[in-house]
N, C-alpha and C positions, 0 to 999 in steps of 0.2 A: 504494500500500500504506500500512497504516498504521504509524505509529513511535512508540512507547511504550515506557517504561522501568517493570522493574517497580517500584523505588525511589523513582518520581517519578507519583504516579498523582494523577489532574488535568491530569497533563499531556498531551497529546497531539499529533499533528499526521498530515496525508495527502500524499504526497507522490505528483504526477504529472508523471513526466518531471523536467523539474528544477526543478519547480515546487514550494512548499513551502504548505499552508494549516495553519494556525497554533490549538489549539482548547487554550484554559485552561480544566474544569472541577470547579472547585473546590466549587461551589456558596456559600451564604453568603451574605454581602453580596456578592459581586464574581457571584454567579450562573453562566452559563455562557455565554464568549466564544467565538466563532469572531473570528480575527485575519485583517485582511489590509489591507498598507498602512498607510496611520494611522487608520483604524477599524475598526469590529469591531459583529459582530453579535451581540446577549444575550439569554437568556432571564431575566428579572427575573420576581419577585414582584408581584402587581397593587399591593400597598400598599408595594414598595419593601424591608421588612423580609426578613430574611434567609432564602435559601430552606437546606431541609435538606443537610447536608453531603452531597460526593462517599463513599459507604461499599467500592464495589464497581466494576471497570471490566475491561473483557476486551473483547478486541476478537474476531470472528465473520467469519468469511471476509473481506469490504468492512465490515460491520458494527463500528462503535466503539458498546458497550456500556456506559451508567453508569447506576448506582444509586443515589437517597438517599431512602433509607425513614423516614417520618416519625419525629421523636424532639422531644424535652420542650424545645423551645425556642419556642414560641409558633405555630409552623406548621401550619396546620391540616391539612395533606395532606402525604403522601411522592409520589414520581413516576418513573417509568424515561426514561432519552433514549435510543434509539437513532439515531445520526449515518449514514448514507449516501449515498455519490459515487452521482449518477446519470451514465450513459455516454449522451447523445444525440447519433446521427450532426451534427444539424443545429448543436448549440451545442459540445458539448465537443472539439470540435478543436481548437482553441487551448488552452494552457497557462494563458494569464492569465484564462481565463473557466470557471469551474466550478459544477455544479449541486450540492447539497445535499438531501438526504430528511433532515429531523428528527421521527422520529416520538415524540411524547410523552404516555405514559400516567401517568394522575392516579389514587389515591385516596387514601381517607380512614379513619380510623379512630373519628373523632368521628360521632354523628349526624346532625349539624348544623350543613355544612361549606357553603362556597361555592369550592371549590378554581379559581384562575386561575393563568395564568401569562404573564406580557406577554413580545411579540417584539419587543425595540426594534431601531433601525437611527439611527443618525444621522445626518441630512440637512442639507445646507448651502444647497439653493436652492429646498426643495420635493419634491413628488411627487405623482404622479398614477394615478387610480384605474379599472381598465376594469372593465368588465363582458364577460364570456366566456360564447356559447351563453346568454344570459339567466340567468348567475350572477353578481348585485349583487357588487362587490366581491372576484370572483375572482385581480385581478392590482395585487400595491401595488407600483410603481414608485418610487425615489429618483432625485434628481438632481442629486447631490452629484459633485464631484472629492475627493480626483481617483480616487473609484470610482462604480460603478454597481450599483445591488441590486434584484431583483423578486423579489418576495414574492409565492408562488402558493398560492392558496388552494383545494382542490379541491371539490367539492359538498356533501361531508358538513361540512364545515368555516368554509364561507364565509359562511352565514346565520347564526351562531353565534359569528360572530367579529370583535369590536367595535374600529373603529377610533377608542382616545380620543386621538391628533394624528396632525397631520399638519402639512400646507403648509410654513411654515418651519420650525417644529419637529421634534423629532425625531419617526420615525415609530415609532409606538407600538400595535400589536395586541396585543388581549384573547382571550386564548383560553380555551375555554370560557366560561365566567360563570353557571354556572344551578346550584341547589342537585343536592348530589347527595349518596349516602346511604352509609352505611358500606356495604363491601362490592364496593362497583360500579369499575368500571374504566373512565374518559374517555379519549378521545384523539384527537389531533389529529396533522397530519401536512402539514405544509407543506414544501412544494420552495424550496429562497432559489437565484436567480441572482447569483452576482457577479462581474462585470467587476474586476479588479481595474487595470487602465488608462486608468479612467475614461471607457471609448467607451460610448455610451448603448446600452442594450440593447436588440437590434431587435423591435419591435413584433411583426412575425408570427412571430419565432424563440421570444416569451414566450406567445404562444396556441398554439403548436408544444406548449411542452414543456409548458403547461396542459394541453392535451388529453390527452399521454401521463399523466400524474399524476389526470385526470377518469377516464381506462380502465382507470388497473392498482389493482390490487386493494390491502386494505389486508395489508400482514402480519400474521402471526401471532407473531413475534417480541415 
């Protein structure tokens, strides 16, 4: 379930069992962290500069709900996040291993926007890249301690979504990148596995929950 206060909004966190996942969204410079261990996973600005503040946040049955509608601070785009636990029999039995749905719709209200939003991860030894059913880039793997993270990319999303690092660097996707017009609504929707125990993520377990994520459908939320 989720645990939110209404006095403290930004803040949030999911708890399974007795397990606690950790989600600061403030927007801004600090953008938006999911915690776990001693790193954390963000949604940044492609150029770093501050994304629109957190305005609005409700959480929806498993659904954690935020809003930051674009406002006069040099941001070309506002954007909704919605956060969701996925349940798969084959991964989420354990406590210390949990999937993620972040689904994130973009617009704009200028003409003539290029709206992105980067998924960084930081990585300590690397990360590697598969290719699923003949989708380039479907699965980013980290391979850091002392956690472990894959990054799944599903069809609509994976030709469209530009890895600028990787290897020892932190791992850094672009999502979206193409101009788009007032009006229009982008979005993206990537699954994140994270280990928080540092055991590397089994390879057919992360083409497992690719597939479930390549078959279901997108929300309408």
């Amino acid at each position: 379930m989720w645990l939110t206060a209404p006095n403290r909004i930004g803040i949030a966190a999911w708890q399974s069992g007795d397990c606690v996942w950790r989600i600061k969204a403030h927007g801004g410079r600090d953008g938006i962290r999911l915690l776990f261990a001693d790193q954390d996973l963000a949604l940044l600005s492609s150029n770093d500069q501050p994304l629109p503040t957190l305005q609005e946040q409700f959480v929806r049955g498993q659904e954690l709900h935020l809003s930051y509608p674009q406002q006069d601070q040099g941001c070309q785009f506002g954007f909704r996040v919605v956060i969701r636990p996925i349940e798969l029999d084959s991964i989420t039995t354990d406590e210390q291993l949990a999937v993620f749905e972040l689904l994130i719709s973009v617009q704009t209200t200028l003409l003539d926007a290029h709206p992105t939003i980067d998924l960084v991860s930081e990585v300590g030894s690397g990360c590697r890249v598969d290719s699923v059913d003949g989708i380039a880039g479907a699965i980013h793997s980290t391979e850091s301690a002392p956690n472990q993270t894959a990054v799944l990319l599903g069809p609509p999303d994976a030709p469209f979504t530009s890895e600028i690092s990787g290897g020892d660097d932190a791992l850094r996707l672009r999502l979206f990148g193409e101009f788009m017009e007032k009006g229009v609504i982008r979005r993206a929707r990537p699954w994140v596995i994270i280990d928080r125990e540092g055991r590397p993520i089994d390879t057919d377990e992360a083409i497992t929950a690719w597939r479930a994520l390549a078959a279901s459908p997108v929300p309408l939320t």
